[in-house]
N, C-alpha and C positions, 0 to 999 in steps of 0.2 A: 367424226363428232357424233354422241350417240342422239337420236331421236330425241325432240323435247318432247314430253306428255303433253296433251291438250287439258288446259289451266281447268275447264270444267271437271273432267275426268279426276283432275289433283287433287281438289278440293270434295270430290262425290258430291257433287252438286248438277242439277240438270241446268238448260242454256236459258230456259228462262226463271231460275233461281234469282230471289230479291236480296234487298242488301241484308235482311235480317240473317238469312239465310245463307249468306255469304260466311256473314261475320260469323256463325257461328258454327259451319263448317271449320273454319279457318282455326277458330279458336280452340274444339277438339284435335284437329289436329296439332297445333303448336303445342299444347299441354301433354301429348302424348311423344312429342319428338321432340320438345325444344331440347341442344345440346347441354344444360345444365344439370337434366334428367337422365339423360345415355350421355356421359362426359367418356365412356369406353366404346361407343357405337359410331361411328364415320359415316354408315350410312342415316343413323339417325338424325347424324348434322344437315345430311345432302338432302333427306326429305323434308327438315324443317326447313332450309332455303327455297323448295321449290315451292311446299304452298305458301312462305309469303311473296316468294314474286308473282306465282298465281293468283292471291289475295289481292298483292299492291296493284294490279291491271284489272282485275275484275271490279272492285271497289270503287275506281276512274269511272264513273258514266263513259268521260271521252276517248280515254283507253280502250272503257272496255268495247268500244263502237269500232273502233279501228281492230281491236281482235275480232271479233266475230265478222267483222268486210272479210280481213287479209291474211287473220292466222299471227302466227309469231311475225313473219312478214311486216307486218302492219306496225310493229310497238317497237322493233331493233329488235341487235340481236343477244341483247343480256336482260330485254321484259323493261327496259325504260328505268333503272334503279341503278345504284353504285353495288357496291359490295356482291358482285357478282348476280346482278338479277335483287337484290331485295333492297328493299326501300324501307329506312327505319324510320321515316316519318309516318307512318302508319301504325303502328307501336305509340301514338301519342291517343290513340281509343281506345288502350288495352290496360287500365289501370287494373280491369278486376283481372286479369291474366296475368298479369306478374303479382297481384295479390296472392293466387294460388302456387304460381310457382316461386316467389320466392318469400311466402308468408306473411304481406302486410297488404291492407287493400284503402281504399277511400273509405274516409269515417263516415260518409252517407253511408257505403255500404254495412261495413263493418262500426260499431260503437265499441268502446272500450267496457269490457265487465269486470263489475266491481267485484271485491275480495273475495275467495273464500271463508269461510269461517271454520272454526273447531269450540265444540262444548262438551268439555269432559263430566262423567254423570256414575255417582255410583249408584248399583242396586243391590237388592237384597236376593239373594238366590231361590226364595220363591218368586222373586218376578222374573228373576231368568229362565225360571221352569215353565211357567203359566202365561209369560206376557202379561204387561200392562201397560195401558194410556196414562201417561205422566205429563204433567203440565210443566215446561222450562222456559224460561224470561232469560232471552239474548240480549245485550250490548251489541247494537250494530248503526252503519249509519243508513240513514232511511231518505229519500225523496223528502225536501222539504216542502211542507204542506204551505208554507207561503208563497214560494214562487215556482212552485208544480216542478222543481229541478230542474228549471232554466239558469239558475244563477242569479236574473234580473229582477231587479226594483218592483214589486208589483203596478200593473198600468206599464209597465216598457216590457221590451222583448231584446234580444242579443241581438247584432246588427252584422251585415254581413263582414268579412276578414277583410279589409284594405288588402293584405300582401296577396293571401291566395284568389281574394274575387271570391270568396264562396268555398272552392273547391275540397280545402282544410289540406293540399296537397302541394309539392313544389318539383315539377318537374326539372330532373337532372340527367345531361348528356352522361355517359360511361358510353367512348366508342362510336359502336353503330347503334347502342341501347340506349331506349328513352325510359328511363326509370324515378320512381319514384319516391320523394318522402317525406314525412307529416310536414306541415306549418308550422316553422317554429315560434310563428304571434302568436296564432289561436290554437295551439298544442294539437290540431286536426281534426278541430272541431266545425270550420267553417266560418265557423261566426264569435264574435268577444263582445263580453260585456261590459256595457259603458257605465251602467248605474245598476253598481253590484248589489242583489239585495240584503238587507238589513239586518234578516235575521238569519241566513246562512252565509254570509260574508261573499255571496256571488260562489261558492262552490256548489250549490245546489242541492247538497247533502247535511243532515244533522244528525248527533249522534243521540239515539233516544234509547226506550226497552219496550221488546217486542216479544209478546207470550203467545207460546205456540201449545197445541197437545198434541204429542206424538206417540206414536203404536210401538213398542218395544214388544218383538214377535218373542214369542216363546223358542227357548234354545240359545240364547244368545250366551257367549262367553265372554269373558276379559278379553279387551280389543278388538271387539265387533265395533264395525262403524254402521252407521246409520246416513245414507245420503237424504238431505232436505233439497229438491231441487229450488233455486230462486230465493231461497232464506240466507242469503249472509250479506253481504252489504251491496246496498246499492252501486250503480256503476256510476261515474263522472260523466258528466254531460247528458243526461238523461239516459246514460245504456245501461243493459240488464245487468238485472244483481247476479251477486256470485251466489252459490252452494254452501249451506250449511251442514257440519261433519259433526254427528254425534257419537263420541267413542267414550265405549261403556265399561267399567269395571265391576265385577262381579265379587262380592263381599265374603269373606270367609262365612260360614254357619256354625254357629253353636253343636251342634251338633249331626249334622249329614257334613261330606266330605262330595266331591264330587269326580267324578271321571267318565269323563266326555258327558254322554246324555244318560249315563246313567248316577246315580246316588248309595253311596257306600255308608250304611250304618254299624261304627264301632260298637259291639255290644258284649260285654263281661257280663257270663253267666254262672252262675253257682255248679259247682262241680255233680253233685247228686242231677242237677236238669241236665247236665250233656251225659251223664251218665247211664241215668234211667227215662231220660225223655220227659218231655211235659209240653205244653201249650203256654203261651207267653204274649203280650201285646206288647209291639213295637209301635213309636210314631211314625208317620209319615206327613210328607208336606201338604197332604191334601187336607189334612186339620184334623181326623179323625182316625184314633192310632186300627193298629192290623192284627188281628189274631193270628198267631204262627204257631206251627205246629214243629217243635225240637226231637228228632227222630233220637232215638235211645243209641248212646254211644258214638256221639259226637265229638268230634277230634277239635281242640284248640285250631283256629284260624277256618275250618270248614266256612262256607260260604251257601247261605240259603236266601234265593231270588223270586222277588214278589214282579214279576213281569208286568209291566205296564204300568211301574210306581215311580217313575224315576222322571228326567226332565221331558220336556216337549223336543222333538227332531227339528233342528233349525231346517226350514225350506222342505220339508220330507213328510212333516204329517206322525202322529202317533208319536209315542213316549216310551224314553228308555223303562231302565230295570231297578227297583231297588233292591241292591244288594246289603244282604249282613253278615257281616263277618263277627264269626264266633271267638269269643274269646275267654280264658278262666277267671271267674272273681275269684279274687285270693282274701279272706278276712283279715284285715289289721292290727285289728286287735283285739282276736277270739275267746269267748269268755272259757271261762273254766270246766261249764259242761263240754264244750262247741270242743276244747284242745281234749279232755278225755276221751270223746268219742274219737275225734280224727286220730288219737294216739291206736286207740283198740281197732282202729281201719287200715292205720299202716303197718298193724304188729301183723294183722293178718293177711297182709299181702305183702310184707317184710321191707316195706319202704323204709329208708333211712332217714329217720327221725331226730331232734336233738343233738345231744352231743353223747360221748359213750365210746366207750373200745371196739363195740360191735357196728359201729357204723360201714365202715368200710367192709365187713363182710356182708352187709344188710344188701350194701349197693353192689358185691360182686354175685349175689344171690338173683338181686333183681334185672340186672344186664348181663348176664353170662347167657350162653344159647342152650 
């Protein structure tokens, strides 16, 4: 038979460790080993059996007097418990330890939070570039100011649960496990109210509208969310609110186009400026347009960058590029001098003009190598 460990040792606790200190050796360890967590580890099962028979003897004052006389000696030879050495009646202290391992705990400890919310919000693509404080009026429900979201009558208070005594909890055998779960009188709240108040019908909660301003950071795109920690609706029984989600749509522009953090200005320019060059003012979002300067013999779709004109860097600081992309104004409907001239421009560079038998050789004149 192998050596038992000495129950101090088990636990890493010294001999004269109090109960605080017990319990809460006990309970890192069990959180660490219980078998529901290593369900593939055998040894993980055999360590969580030894600190709770080490637990269930140390926790005994009168156990624990007979260990430290006599040793293992002193308590038998399985630690005084069934299930091989552990004793599950001691698992009736450990609500907040199956809270963490199996995700539901005492509503003293834990309160129920109320909803999340979501508020969709369009803007205009200069507030996407620059940020702005915008003011938005939620639908949510809120603490009622008449009975502080107790639920009760003003002048009364909830009174405690008949079934659970308080606790908002109903313990249940499973096995050698003492497990947990909610009240199903007082939903796990502890306590019910007798004289529901009047103007929230005893939920505690009423649905009002609540104006907030919020910072929309420069950068933001289509489908940026915005977390409000605490802003969506109150929780039941007086627990905390949920989180409000604001997701943002960014509005087409008139005129810039966008990609990523930079801004792309479509701009058809008259042929003689990309030809022979010229100086030109373009707008920007910053409200006062740009002097640019068109370099002589500029190609259709060329691309000229006014660096540091473009949006703000979401989370990163500093601002993209405004890009413009060139393009040919073509006249629609050129007056009579406007088609002489262009005719005496394409006779001398032999562009194919009109209609005519010489077209086709105009054009194998101007495409041939």
């Amino acid at each position: 038979m192998p050596t038992r460990r000495d129950y101090y040792e088990v636990l890493g606790v010294s001999r004269g460790a109090d109960t605080a200190e017990l319990k809460s050796a006990y309970r890192r360890l069990a959180l660490q080993y219980h078998p529901d967590r290593n369900p593939d580890d055998p040894a993980a099962s055999e360590k969580f059996k030894e600190a709770s028979e080490a637990y269930a003897v140390l926790s005994d004052p009168e156990r624990r007097q007979r260990y430290d006389r006599f040793g293992h000696s002193g308590i038998g030879s399985a630690g005084g418990g069934g299930f091989g050495g552990f004793d599950p009646s001691i698992f009736a202290d450990f609500s907040d330890l199956f809270g963490d391992l199996f995700g539901f705990s005492s509503p003293r400890e834990r309160r129920m939070q109320g909803s999340d919310l979501v508020y969709r919000m369009e803007i205009a693509l200069k507030d996407a570039a620059f940020g702005i404080d915008a003011p938005i009026v939620v639908s949510r429900l809120e603490r009622c100011d008449e009975c502080g979201g107790s639920g009760a009558e003003a002048g009364t208070s909830p009174v405690t649960c008949p079934t659970c005594r308080g606790r908002g909890r109903q313990r249940i055998s499973q096995g050698f496990l003492m497990v947990t779960r909610p009240c199903p009188n007082c939903g796990g709240e502890g306590k019910v109210v007798e004289k529901p108040c009047r103007r929230c019908r005893g939920d505690g909660r009423r649905r009002g509208s609540h104006k907030l301003e919020i910072r929309i950071p420069a950068g933001v795109e289509t489908g940026s969310r915005l977390r409000l920690a605490g802003e969506g609706d109150a929780g039941p029984g007086q627990g905390p609110s949920g989180d409000l989600y604001v997701v943002l749509t960014v509005l087409p522009d008139e005129i810039f186009a966008r990609d990523g953090d930079d801004l792309v200005l479509a701009l058809n320019l008259p042929f003689p400026t990309l030809a022979l060059g010229g100086e030109i003012s373009v707008p920007t979002l910053d409200g006062e347009p740009e002097k640019v300067t068109i370099p002589s013999g500029t190609q259709a779709g060329s691309e000229i960058k006014l660096r540091g004109r473009g949006l703000g860097r979401l989370g990163k600081g500093g601002r993209g590029d405004l890009v413009i992309r060139a393009g040919v104004a073509v006249p629609e409907k050129p007056t009579a001098k406007e088609k002489e001239l262009l005719r005496e421009y394409a006779e001398l560079i032999g562009a194919p003009v009109g209609g005519g038998k010489n077209v086709f050789d105009k054009a194998k004149k101007i495409f041939s190598p």
